[in-house]
C-alpha positions as a Markdown table, in Angstrom:
| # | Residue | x | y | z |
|---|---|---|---|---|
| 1 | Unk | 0.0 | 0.0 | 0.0 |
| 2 | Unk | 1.4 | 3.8 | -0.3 |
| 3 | Unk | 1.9 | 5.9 | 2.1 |
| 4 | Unk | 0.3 | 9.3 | 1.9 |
| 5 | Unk | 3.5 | 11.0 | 3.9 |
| 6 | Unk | 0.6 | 13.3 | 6.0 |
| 7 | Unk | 1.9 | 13.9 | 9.2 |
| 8 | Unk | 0.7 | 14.0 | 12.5 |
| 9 | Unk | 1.1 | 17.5 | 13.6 |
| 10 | Unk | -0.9 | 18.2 | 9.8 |
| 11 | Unk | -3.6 | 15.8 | 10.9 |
| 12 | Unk | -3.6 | 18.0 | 14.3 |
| 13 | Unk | -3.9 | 21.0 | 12.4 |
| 14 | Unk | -6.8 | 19.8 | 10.3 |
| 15 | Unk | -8.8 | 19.2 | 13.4 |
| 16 | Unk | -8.0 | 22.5 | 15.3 |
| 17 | Unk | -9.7 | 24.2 | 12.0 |
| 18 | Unk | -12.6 | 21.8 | 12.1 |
| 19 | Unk | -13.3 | 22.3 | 16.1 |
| 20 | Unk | -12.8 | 26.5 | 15.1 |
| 21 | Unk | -15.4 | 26.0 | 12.5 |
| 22 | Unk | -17.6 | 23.8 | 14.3 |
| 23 | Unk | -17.4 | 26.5 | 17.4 |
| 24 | Unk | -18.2 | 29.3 | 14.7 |
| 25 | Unk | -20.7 | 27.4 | 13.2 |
| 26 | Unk | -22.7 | 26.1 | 16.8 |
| 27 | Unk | -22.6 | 30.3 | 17.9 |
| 28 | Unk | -24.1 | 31.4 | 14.7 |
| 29 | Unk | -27.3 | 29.4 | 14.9 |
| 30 | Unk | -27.2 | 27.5 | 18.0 |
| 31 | Unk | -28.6 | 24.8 | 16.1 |
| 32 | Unk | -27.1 | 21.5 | 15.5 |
| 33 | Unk | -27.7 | 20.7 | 12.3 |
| 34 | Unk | -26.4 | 19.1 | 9.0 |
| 35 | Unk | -23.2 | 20.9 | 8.7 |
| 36 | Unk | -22.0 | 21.2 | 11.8 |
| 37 | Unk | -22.8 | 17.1 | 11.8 |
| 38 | Unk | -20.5 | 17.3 | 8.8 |
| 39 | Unk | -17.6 | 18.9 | 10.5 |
| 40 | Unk | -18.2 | 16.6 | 13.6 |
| 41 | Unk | -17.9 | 13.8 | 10.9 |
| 42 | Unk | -15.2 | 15.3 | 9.4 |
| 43 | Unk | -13.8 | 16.0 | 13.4 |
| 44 | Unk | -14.2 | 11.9 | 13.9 |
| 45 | Unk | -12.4 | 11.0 | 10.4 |
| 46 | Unk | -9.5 | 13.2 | 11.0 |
| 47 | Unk | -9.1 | 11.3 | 15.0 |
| 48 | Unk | -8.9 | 7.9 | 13.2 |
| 49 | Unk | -6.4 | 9.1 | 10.9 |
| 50 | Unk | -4.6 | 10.2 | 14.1 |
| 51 | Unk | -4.9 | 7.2 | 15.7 |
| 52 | Unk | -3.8 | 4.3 | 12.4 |
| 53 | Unk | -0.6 | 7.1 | 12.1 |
| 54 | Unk | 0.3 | 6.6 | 15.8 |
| 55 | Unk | 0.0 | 3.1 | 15.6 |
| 56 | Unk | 1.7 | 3.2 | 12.7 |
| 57 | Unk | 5.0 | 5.0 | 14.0 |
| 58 | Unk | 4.8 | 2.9 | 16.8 |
């Protein structure tokens, strides 16, 4: 299989923006609704790519 060559601290990055947006996006309508259930999604993703790159490097 390839390797992507992503690395963690990018991965961490990702999901600081994600959390920012989700944050900006929970204060605007104080809704939960689909696209902030997207970014939490997308929030989720991102953690199990942390997690296989960890176990990886291990």
């Amino acid at each position: 299989m390839q390797k992507l060559g992503i690395k963690i601290s990018e991965l961490e990055s990702v999901k600081n923006e994600l959390n920012a947006k989700l944050i900006k996006q929970r204060d605007e309508d104080s809704v939960i609704g689909i696209e902030e259930a997207v970014t939490a999604g997308q929030i989720a993703l991102v953690d199990r790519l942390i997690v296989a790159a960890q176990k990886r490097d291990k």
